[in-house]
C-alpha positions, 0 to 999 in steps of 0.5 A: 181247007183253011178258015180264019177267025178272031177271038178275044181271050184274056183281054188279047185279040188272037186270030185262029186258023181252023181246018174243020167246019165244027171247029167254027160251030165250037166257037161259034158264039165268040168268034168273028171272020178274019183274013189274018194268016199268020194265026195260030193254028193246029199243025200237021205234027200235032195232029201226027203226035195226037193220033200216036199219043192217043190213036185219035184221028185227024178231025175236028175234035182232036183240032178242039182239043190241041188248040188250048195248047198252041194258045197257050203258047201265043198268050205266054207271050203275054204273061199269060196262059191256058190252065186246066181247072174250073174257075169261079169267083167267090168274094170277090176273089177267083178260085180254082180247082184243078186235078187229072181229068175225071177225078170230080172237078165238076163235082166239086163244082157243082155242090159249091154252086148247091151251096154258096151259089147265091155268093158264087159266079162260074168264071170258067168250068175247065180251062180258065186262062191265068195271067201273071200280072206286072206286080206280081200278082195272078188274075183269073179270065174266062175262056172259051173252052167250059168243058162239056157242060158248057160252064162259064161267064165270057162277060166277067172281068178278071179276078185275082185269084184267092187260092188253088185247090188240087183235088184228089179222090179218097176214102175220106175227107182231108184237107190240108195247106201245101207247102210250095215244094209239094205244090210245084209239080202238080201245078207245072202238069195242069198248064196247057202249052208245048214243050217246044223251046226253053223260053216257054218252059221259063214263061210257065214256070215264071207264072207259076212261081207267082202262083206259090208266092202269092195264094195258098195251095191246098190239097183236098182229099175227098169223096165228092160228098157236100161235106167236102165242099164244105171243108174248101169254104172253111179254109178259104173263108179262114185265110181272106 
């Protein structure tokens, strides 16, 4: 059975096709019925490529989890597209941290809010939506998927971004200022889009080219401790 609904993402209206009812309770706080089927949808090939990938069968949180990345092909067409990170906006300006799944992304979240949190405003805590705007400059939006712990503010407005922080796990605290060569493919790998024509692969790379010409790109090796977080204030506050 097919269900059919709107959303607003990234200042676009998209109209989403579910095949499951708790995909409809996901979203249920940001979506209106709609009668558009011509939507975006999940396709039986994805559902097929998922359960081969990573022997999940056809439900309702495989639907959830393969939907950033049919969206992410539908906003390409709008300079925009769905990014894995947490987002958050800190004077004015929009930061992310991004990095595999696991590595302490919300961690770092988390002790940023313990201790800039009067300062601070959660965009997104796990897959913002990145648009590359027509002067080549890049705004950060929320979006509906906030990771389990539900993080993120659907009524903020876009945000230029200020910088990117790709984050690894370590023995001890580093951070560093990445050149654009070693920068380029951890950032191309956090985009979520398929790989199913040229064009989409020109569109990311196009906003991710924005990305390395406009904001600095740090790598912060930590261990997930208040003095980590400190080390990314230090070098964000030393380039406004």
């Amino acid at each position: 059975m097919a269900y059919y609904y709107k959303l607003n993402i990234a200042g676009e209206e998209l109209h989403f096709k579910f095949h499951y009812l708790e995909t409809i309770q996901y979203f249920h706080n940001c979506i209106e019925e709609s009668l558009d089927e011509n939507a975006i949808s999940v396709k039986k090939r994805d559902f097929v490529e998922w359960k081969n990938r990573w022997n999940a069968e056809s439900c309702a949180s495989t639907e959830i989890a393969i939907l950033p990345f049919r969206t992410g092909d539908y906003l390409l067409n709008f300079n925009r597209c769905v990014y894995h990170a947490v987002a958050f906006l800190y004077k004015n300006k929009a930061y992310l941290i991004t990095a595999q799944s696991g590595t302490g992304k919300s961690t770092q979240l988390k002790n940023w809010m313990q201790l800039y949190g009067d300062e601070t405003k959660i965009i997104n805590g796990d897959k913002p939506v990145i648009e590359k705007t027509n002067e080549n400059t890049i705004l950060v939006h929320p979006s509906p998927w906030k990771g389990k712990e539900g993080w993120g503010d659907d009524s903020l407005s876009p945000a230029p971004l200020g910088g990117v922080i790709l984050l690894t796990q370590a023995k001890e605290n580093k951070i560093e200022r990445m050149q654009n060569w070693q920068a380029a493919i951890p950032l191309f790998s956090r985009f979520f889009y398929t790989i199913e024509s040229e064009e989409n692969i020109r569109q990311v790379s196009e906003i991710e080219s924005c990305i390395l010409d406009t904001v600095p790109v740090f790598h912060l090796s930590n261990v997930g401790d208040l003095a980590s977080t400190q080390l990314i204030h230090d070098v964000i506050t030393e380039v406004e």
